[in-house]
Biopython code that builds the backbone (N, CA, C, O; Angstrom):
import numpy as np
from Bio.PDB.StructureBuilder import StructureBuilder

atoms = [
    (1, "UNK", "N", (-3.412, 0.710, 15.716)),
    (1, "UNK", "CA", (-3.791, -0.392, 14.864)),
    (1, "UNK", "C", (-4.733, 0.113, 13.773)),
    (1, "UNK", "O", (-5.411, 1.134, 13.892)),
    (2, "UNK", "N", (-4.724, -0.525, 12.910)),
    (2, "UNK", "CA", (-4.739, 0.208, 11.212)),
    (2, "UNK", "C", (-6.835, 0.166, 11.263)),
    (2, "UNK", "O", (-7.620, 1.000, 10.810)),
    (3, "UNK", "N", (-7.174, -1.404, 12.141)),
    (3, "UNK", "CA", (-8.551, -1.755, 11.887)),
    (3, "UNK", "C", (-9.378, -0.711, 12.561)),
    (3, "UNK", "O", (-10.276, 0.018, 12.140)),
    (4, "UNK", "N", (-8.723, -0.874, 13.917)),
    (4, "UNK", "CA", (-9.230, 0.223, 14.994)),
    (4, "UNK", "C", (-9.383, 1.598, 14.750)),
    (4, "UNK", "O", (-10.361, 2.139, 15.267)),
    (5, "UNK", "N", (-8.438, 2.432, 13.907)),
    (5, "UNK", "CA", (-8.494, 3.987, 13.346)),
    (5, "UNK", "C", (-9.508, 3.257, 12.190)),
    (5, "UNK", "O", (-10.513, 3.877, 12.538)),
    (6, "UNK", "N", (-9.921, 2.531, 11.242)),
    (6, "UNK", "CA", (-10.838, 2.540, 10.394)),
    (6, "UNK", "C", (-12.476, 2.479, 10.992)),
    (6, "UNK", "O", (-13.379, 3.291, 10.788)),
    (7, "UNK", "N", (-12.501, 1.242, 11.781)),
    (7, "UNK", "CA", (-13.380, 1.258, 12.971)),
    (7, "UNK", "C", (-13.927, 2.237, 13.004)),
    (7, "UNK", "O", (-15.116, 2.207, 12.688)),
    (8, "UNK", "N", (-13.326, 3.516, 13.391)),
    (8, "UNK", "CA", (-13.579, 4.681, 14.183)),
    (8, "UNK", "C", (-14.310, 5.296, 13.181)),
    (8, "UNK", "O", (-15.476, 5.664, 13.324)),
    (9, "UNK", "N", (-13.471, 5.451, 11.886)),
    (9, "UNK", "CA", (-14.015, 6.095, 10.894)),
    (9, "UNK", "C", (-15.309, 6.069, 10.717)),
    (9, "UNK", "O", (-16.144, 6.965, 10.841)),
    (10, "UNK", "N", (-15.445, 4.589, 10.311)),
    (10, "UNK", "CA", (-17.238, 4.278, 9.925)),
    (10, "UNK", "C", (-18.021, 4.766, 10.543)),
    (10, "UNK", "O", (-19.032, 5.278, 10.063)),
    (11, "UNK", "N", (-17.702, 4.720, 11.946)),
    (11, "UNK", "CA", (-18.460, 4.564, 13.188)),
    (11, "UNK", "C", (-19.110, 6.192, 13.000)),
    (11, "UNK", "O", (-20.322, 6.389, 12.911)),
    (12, "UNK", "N", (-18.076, 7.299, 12.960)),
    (12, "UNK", "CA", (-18.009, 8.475, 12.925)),
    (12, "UNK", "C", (-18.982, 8.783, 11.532)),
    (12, "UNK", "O", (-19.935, 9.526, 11.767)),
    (13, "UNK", "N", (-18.850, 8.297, 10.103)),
    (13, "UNK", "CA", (-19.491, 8.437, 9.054)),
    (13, "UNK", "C", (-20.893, 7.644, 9.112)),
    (13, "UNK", "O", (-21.942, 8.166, 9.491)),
    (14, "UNK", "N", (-20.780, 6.504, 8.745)),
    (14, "UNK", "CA", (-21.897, 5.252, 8.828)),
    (14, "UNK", "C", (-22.581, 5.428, 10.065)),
    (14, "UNK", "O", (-23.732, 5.059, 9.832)),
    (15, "UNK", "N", (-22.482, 5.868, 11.507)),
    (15, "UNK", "CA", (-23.123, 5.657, 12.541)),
    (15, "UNK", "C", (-22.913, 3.940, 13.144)),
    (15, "UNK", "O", (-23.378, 3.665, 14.251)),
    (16, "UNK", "N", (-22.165, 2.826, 12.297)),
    (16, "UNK", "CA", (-21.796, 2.057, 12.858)),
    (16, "UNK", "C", (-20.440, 1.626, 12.552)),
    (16, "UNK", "O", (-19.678, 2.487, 12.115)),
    (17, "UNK", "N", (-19.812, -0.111, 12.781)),
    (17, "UNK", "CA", (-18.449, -0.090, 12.625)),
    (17, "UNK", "C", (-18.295, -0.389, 11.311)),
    (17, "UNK", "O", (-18.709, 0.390, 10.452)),
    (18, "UNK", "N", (-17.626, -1.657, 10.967)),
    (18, "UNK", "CA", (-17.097, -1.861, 9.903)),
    (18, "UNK", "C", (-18.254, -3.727, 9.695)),
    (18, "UNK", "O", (-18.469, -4.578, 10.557)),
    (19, "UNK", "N", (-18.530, -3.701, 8.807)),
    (19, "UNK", "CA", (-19.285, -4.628, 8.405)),
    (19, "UNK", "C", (-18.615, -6.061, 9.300)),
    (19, "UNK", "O", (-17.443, -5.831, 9.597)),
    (20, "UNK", "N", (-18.991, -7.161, 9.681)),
    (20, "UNK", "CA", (-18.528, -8.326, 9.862)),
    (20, "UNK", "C", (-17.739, -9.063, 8.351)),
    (20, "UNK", "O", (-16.661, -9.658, 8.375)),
    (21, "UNK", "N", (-18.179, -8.945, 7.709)),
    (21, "UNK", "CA", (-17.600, -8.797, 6.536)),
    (21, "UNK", "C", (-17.092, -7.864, 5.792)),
    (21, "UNK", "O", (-17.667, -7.263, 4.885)),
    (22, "UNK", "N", (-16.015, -7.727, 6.160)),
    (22, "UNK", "CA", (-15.041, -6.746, 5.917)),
    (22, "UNK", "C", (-15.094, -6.503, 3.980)),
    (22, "UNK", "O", (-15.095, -5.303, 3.702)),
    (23, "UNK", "N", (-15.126, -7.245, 2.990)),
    (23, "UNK", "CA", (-15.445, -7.496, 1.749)),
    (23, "UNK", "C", (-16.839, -6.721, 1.635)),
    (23, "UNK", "O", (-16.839, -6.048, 0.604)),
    (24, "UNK", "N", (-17.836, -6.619, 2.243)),
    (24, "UNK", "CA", (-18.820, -5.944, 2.189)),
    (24, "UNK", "C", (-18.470, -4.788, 1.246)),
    (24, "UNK", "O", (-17.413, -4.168, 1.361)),
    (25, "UNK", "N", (-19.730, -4.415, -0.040)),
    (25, "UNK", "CA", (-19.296, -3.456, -0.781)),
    (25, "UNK", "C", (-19.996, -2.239, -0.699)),
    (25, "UNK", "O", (-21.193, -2.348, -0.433)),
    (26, "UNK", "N", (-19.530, -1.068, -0.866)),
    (26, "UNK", "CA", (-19.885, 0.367, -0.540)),
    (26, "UNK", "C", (-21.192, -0.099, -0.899)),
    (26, "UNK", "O", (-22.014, -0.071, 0.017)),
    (27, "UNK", "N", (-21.578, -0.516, -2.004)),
    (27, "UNK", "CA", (-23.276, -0.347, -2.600)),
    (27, "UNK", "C", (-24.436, -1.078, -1.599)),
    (27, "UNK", "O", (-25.664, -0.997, -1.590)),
    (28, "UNK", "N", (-23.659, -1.682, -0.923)),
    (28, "UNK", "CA", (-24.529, -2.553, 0.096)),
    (28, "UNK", "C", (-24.309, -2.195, 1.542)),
    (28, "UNK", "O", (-24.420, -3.102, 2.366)),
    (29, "UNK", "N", (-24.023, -1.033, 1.930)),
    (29, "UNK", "CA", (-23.610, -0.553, 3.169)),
    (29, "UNK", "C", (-24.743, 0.666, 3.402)),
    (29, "UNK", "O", (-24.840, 1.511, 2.512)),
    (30, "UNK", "N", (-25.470, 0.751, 4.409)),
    (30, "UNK", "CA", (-26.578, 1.854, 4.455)),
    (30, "UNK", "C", (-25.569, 3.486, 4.485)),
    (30, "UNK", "O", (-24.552, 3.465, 5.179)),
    (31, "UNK", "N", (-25.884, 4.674, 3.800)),
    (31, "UNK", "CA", (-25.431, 5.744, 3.756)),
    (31, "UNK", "C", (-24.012, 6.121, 2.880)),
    (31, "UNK", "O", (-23.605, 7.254, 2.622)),
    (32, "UNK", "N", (-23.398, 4.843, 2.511)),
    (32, "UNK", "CA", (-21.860, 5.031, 1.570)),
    (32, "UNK", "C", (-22.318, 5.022, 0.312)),
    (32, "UNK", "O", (-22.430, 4.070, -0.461)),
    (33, "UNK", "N", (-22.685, 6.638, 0.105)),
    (33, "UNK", "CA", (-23.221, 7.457, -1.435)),
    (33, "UNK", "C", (-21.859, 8.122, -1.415)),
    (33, "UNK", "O", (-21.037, 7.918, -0.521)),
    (34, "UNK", "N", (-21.675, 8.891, -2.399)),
    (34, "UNK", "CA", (-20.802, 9.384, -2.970)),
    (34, "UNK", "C", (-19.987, 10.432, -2.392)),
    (34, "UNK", "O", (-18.767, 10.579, -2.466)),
    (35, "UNK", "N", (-20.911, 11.179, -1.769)),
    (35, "UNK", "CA", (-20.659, 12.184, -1.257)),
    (35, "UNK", "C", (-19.894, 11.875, 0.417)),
    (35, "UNK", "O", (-18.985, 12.471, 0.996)),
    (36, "UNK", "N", (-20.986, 10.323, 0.941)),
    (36, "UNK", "CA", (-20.151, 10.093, 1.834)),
    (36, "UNK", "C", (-18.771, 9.527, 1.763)),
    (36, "UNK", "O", (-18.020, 9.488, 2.738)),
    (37, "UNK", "N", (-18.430, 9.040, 0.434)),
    (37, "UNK", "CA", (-17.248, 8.273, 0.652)),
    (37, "UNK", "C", (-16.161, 9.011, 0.273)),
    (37, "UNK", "O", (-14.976, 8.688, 0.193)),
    (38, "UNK", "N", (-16.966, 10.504, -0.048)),
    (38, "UNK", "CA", (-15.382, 11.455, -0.547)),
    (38, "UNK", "C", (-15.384, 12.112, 0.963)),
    (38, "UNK", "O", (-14.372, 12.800, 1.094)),
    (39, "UNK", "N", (-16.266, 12.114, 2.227)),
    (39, "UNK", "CA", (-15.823, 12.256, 3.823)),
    (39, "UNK", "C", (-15.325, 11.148, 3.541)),
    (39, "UNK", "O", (-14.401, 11.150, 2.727)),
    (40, "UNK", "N", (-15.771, 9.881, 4.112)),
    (40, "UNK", "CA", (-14.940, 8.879, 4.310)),
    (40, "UNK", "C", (-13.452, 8.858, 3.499)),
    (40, "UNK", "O", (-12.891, 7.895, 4.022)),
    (41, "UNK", "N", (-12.962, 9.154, 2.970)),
    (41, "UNK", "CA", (-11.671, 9.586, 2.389)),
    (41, "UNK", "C", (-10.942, 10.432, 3.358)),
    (41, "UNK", "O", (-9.938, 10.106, 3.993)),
    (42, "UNK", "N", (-11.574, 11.562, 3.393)),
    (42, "UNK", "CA", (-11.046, 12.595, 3.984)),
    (42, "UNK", "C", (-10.823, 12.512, 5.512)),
    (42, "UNK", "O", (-10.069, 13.252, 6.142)),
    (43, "UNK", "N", (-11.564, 11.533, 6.015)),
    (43, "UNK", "CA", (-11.491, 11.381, 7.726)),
    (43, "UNK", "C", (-10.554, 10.331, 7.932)),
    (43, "UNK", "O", (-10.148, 10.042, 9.057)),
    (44, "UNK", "N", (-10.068, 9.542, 6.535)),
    (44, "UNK", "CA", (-9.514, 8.815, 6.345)),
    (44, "UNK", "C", (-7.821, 9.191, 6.133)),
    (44, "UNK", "O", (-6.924, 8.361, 6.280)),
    (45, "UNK", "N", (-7.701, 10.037, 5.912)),
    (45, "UNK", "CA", (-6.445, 10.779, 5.366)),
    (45, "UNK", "C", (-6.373, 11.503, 6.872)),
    (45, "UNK", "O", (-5.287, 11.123, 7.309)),
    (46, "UNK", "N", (-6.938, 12.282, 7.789)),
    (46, "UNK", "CA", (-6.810, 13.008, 8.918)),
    (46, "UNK", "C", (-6.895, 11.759, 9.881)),
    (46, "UNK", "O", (-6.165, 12.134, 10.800)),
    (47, "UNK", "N", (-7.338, 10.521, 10.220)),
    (47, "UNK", "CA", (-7.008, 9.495, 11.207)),
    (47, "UNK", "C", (-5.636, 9.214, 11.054)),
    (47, "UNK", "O", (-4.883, 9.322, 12.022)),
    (48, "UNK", "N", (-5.125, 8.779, 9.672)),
    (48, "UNK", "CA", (-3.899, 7.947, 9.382)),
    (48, "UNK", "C", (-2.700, 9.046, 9.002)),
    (48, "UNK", "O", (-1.564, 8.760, 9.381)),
    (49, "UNK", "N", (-2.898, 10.247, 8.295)),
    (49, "UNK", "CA", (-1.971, 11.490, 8.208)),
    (49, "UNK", "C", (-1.506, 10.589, 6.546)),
    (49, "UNK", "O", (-0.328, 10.423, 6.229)),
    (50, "UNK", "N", (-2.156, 10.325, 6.067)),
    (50, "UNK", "CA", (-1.483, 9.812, 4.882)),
    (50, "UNK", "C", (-2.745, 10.811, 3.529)),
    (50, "UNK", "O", (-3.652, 11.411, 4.105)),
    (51, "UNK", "N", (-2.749, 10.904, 2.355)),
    (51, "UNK", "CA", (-3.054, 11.397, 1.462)),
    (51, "UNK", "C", (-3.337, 9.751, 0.234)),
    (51, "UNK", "O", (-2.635, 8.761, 0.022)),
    (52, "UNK", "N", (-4.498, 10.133, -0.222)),
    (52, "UNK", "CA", (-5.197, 9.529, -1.299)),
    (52, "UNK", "C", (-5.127, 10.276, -2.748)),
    (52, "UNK", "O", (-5.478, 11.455, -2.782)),
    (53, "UNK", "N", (-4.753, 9.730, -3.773)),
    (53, "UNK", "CA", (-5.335, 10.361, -4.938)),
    (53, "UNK", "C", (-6.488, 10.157, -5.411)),
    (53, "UNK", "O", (-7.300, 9.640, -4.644)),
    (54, "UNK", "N", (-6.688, 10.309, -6.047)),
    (54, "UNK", "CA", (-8.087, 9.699, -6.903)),
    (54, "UNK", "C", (-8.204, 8.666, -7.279)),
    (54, "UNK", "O", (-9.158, 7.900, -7.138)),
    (55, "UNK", "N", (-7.227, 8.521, -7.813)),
    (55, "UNK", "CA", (-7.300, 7.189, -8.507)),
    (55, "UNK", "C", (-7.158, 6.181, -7.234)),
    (55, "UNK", "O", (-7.692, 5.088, -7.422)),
    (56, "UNK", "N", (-6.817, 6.281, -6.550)),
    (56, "UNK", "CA", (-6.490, 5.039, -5.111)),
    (56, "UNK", "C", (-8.295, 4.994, -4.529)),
    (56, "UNK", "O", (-9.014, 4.037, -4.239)),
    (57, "UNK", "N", (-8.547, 6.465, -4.538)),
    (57, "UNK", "CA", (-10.060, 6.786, -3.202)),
    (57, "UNK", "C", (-11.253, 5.779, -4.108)),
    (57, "UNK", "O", (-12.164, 5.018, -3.783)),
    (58, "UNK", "N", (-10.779, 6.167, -5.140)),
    (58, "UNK", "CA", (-12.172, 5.305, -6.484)),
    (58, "UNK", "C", (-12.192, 3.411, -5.915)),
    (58, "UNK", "O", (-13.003, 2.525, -5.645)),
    (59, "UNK", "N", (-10.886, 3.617, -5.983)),
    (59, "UNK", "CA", (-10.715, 1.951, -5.749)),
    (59, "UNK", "C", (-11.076, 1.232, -4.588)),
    (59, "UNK", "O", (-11.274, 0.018, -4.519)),
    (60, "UNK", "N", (-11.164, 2.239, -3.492)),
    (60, "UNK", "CA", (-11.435, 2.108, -2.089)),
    (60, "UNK", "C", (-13.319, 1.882, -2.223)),
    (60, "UNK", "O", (-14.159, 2.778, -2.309)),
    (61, "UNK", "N", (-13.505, 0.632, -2.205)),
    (61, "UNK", "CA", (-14.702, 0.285, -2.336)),
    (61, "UNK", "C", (-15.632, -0.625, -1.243)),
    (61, "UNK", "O", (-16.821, -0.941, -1.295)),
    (62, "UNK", "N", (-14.532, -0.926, -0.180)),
    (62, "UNK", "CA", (-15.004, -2.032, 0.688)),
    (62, "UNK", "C", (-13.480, -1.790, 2.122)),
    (62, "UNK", "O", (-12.378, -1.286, 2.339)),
    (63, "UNK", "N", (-14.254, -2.363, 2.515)),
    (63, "UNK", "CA", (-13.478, -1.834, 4.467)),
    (63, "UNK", "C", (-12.153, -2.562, 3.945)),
    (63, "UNK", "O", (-11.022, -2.084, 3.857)),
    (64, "UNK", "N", (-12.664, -4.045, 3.575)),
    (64, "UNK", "CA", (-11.208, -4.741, 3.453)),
    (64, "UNK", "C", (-9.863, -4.187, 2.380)),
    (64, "UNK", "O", (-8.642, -4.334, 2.433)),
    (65, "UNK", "N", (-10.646, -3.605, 1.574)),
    (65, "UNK", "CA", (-9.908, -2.586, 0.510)),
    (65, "UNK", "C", (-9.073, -1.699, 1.029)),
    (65, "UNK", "O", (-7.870, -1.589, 0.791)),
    (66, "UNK", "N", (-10.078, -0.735, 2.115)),
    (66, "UNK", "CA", (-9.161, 0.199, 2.630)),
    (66, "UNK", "C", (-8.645, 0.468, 3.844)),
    (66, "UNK", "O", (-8.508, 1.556, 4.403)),
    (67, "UNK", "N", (-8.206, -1.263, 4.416)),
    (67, "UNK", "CA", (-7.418, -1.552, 5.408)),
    (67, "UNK", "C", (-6.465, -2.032, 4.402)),
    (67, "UNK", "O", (-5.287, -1.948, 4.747)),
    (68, "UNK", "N", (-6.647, -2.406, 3.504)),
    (68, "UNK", "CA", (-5.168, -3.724, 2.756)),
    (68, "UNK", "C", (-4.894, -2.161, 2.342)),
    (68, "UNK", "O", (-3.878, -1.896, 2.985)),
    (69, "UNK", "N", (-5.295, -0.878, 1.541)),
    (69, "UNK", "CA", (-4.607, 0.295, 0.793)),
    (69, "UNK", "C", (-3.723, 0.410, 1.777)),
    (69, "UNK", "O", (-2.507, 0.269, 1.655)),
    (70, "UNK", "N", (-4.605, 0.794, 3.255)),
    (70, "UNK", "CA", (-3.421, 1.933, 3.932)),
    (70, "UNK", "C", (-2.223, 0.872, 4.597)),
    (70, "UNK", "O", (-1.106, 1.369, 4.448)),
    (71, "UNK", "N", (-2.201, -0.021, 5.061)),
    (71, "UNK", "CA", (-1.206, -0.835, 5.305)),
    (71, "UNK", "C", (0.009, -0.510, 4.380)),
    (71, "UNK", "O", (1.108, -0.139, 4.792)),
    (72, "UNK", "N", (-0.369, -0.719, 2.949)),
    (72, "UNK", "CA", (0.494, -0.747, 2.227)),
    (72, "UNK", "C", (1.361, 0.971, 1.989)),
    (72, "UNK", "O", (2.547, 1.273, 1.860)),
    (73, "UNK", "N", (0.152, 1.743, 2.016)),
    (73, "UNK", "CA", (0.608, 3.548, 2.359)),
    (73, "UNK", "C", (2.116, 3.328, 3.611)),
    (73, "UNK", "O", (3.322, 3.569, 3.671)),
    (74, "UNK", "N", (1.149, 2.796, 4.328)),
    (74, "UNK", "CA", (1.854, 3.257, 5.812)),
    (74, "UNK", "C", (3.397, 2.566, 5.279)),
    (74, "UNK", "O", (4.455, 3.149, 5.044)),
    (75, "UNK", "N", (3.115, 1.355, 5.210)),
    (75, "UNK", "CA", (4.066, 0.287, 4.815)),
    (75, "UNK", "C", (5.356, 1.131, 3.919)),
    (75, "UNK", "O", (6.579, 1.011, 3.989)),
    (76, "UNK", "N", (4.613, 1.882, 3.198)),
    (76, "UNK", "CA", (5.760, 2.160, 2.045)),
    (76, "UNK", "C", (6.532, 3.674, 2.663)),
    (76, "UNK", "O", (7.656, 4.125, 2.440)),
    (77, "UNK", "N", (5.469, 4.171, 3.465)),
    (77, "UNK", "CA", (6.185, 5.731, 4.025)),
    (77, "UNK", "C", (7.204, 5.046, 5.098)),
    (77, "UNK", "O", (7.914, 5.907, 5.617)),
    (78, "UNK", "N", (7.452, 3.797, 5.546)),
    (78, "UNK", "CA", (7.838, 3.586, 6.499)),
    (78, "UNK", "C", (9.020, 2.913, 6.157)),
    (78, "UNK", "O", (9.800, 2.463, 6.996)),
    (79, "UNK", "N", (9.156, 2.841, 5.048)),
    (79, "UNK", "CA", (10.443, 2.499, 4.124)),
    (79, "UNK", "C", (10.812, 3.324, 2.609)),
    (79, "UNK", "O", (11.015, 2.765, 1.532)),
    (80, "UNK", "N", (10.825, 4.410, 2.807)),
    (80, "UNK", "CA", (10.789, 5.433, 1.467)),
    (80, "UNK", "C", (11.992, 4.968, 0.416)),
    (80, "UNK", "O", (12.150, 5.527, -0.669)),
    (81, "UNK", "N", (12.896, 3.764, 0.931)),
    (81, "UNK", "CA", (13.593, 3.381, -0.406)),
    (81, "UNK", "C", (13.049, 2.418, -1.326)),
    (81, "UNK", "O", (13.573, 2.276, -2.431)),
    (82, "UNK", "N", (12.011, 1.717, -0.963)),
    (82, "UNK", "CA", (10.766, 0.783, -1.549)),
    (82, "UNK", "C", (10.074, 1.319, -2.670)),
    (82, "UNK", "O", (9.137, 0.698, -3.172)),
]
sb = StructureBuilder()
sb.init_structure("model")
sb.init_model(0)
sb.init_chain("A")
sb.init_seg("    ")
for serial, (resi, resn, name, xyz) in enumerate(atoms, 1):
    if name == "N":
        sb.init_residue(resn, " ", resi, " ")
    sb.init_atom(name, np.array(xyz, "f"), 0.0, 1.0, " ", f" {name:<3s}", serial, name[0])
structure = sb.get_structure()
């Protein structure tokens, strides 16, 4: 489940889970500086086996962001004529 591998993530980066408010924004989350959110990317890409560009990781700004991204990742590798 897509919440549960993100879950993990935070947990692993942030030291906790994912905000109760999932909308919660990087700038208001204790420790999601810059540097952490290019790990958080990267632990993000090795939980799910999927790859980010840049332009997607920038946009990834909030938990709910980057549960709705990878859904749609997964979603689309899981139908490659889409």
């Amino acid at each position: 489940m897509i919440i549960s591998g993100v879950r993990k993530v935070f947990k692993k980066i942030f030291g906790m889970g994912i905000p109760a408010d999932t909308d919660t924004p990087a700038g208001e989350i204790e420790g999601w500086d810059s540097l952490n959110h290019v790990i958080l990317i990267r632990e993000l890409e090795k939980e799910f086996g999927i790859e980010f560009d840049l332009f997607d990781a920038l946009e990834l700004t909030s938990a709910a962001a980057i549960v709705e991204f990878i859904e749609k990742k997964i979603n689309c590798n899981d139908h490659p004529g889409n």
